[in-house]
N, C-alpha and C positions, 0 to 999 in steps of 0.2 A: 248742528243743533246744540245749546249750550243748555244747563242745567235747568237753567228758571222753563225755558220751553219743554225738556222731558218732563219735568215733574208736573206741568200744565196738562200736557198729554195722556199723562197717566191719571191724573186726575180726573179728568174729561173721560178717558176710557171707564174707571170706576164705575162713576156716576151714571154712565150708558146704561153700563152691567146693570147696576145694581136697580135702574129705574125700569127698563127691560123686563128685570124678574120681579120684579113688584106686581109690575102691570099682568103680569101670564099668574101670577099665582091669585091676582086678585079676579081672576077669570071662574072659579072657582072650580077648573077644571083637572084632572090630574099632570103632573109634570115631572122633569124628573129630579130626581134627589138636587143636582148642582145649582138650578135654580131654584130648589127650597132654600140650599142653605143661602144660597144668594142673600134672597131675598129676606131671609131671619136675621140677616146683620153681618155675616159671614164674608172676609173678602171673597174677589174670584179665582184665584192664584189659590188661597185654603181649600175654599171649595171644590178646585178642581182636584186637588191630590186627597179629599179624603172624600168624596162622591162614592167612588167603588167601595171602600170597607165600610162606610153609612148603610149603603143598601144592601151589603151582604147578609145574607141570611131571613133576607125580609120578603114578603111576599106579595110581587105588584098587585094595583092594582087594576094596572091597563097594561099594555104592550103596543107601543107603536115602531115604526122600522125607519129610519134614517139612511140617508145615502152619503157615503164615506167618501172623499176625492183620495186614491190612492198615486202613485207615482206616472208618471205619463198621464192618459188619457182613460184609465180604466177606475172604476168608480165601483162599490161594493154596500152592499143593503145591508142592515144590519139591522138589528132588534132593540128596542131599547125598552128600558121599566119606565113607568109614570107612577106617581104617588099620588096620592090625595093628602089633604092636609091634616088631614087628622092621623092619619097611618104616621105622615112623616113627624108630628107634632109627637106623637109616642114612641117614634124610635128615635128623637132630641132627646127626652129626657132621661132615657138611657146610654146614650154612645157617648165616651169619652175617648179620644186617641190616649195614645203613653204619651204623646208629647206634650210636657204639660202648660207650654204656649198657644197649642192649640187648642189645647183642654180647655181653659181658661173663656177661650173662643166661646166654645161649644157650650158651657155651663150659660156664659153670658147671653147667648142667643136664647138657649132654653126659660130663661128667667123674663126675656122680652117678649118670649113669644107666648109663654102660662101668661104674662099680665093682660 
């Protein structure tokens, strides 16, 4: 697979993401933090590394439980938080990583998402 094909690809995968979380947040039901940021402007690759310190300290507002594929055949439930938009809309305008490419991120989502 030569260049012009991966960056098609990745493209294509983006777009998925990014139309995906659109669609679930426009549901107006709660979800969890990665698909907010998703859907605020936020790549998926960003999203996924700051997902957990976003929702740290914050308090759901649903709980749904997900089934993990672990190694072999054995599979694992697990818990997961859901936001609603508003919750997640007010803990945007406060969270900034140290990184401040990320930061950059996160200001800019927060500003699309006040308008």
């Amino acid at each position: 697979m030569n260049a012009k094909q991966r960056a098609l690809r990745n493209r294509t995968r983006e777009q998925r993401t990014t139309r995906r979380a659109l669609k679930a947040t426009a549901t107006r039901t709660p979800q969890t933090a990665r698909t907010h940021l998703v859907a605020a402007g936020i790549n998926d690759a960003t999203a996924k590394r700051y997902a957990g310190a976003f929702s740290r300290g914050m308090d759901a507002d649903a709980l749904g439980t997900a089934d993990l594929k672990l190694k072999g055949r054995t599979r694992k439930t697990v818990t997961i938080k859901l936001y609603a938009a508003d919750t997640f809309a007010a803990r945007l305008t406060v969270y900034r990583p140290k990184d401040l490419t990320a930061a950059a991120l996160f200001e800019q989502a927060a500003h699309s998402l006040a308008a």
